[in-house]
C-alpha positions as a Markdown table, in Angstrom:
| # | Residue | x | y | z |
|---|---|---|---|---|
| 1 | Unk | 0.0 | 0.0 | 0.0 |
| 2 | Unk | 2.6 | 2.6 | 0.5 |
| 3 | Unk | 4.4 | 2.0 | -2.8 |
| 4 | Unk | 1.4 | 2.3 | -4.5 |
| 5 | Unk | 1.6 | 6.0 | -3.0 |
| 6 | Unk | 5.1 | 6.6 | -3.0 |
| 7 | Unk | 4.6 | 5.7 | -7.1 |
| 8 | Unk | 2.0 | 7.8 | -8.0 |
| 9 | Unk | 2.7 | 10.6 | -10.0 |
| 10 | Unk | 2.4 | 13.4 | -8.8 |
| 11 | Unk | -0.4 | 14.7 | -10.5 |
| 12 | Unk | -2.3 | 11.6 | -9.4 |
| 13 | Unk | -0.9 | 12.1 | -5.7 |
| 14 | Unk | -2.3 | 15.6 | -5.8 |
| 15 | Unk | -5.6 | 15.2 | -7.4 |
| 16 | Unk | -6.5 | 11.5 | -5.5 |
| 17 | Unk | -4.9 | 12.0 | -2.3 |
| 18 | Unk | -4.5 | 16.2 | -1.6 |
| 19 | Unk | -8.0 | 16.8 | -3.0 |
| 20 | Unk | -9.2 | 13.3 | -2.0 |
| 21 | Unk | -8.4 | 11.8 | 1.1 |
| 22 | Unk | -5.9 | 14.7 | 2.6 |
| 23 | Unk | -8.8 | 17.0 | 3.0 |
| 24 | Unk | -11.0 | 15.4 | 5.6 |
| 25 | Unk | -10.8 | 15.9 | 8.8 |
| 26 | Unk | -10.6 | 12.4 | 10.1 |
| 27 | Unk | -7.5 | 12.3 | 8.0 |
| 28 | Unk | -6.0 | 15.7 | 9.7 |
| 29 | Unk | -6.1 | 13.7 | 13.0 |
| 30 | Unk | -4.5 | 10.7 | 12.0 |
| 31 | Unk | -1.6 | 12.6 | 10.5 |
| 32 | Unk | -1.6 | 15.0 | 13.8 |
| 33 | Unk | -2.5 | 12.3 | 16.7 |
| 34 | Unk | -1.9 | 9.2 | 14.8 |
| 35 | Unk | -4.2 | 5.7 | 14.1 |
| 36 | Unk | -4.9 | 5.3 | 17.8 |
| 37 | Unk | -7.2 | 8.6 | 18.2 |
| 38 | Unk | -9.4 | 7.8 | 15.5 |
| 39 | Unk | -13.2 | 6.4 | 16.7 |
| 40 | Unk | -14.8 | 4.1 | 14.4 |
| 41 | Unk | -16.7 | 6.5 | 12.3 |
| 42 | Unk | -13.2 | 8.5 | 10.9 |
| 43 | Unk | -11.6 | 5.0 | 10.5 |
| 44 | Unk | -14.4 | 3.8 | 8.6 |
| 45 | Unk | -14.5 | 6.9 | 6.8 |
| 46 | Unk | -10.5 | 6.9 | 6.2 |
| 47 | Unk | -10.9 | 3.1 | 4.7 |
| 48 | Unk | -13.1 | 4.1 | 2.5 |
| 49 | Unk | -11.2 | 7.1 | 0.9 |
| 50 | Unk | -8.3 | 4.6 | 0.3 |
| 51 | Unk | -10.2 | 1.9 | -1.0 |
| 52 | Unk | -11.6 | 4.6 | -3.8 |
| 53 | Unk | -7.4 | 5.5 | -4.9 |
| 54 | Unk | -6.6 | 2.1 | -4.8 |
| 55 | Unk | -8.7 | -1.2 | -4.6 |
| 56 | Unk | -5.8 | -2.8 | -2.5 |
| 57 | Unk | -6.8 | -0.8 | -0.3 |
| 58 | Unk | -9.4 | -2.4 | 2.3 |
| 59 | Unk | -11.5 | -1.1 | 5.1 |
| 60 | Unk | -9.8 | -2.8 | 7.8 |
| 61 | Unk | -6.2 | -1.8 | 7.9 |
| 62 | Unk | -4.2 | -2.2 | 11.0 |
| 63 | Unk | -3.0 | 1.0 | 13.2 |
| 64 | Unk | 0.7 | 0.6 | 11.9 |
| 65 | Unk | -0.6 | 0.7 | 8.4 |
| 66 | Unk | -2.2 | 3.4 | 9.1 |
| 67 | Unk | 0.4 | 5.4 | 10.8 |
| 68 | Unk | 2.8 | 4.6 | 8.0 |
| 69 | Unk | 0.5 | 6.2 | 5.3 |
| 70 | Unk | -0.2 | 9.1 | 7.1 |
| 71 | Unk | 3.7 | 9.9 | 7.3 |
| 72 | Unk | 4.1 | 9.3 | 3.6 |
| 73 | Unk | 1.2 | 11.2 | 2.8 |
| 74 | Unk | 2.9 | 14.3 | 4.7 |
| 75 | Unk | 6.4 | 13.5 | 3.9 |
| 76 | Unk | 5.3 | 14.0 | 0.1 |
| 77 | Unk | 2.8 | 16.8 | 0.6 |
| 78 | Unk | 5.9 | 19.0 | 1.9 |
| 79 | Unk | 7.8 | 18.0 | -0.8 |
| 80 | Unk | 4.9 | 19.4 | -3.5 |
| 81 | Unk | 5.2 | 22.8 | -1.5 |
């Protein structure tokens, strides 16, 4: 899962996770407090989003998973700035 984000280009990066997932708020506080502060509803919610850039992507992904993609997601967000 993270190499299929660390691959992307970066238009599809920007456009499918910036504009896509990146945006919600249930994504802001898994990047800020990490997998373990999430309730059900913004895992659920987070699951989804990745399922839609990527059907590898599954609703039930574990917290280290989780933690992982978040850090990718900013790591490569700073980079487009």
């Amino acid at each position: 899962m993270i190499e299929i984000i660390r691959g992307m280009s970066k238009t599809d990066f920007h456009s499918r996770v910036i504009k896509g997932i990146a945006k919600d708020r249930a994504f802001g506080a898994l990047v800020t407090f990490g997998a373990d502060s999430l309730d059900e509803t913004e895992r659920t919610k987070i699951g989804v989003a990745l399922s839609k850039i990527d059907p590898v992507f599954t609703k039930n992904i574990s917290n280290d998973v989780l933690d992982e993609i978040a850090t990718i997601v900013a790591h490569r967000s700073v980079k487009l700035l």
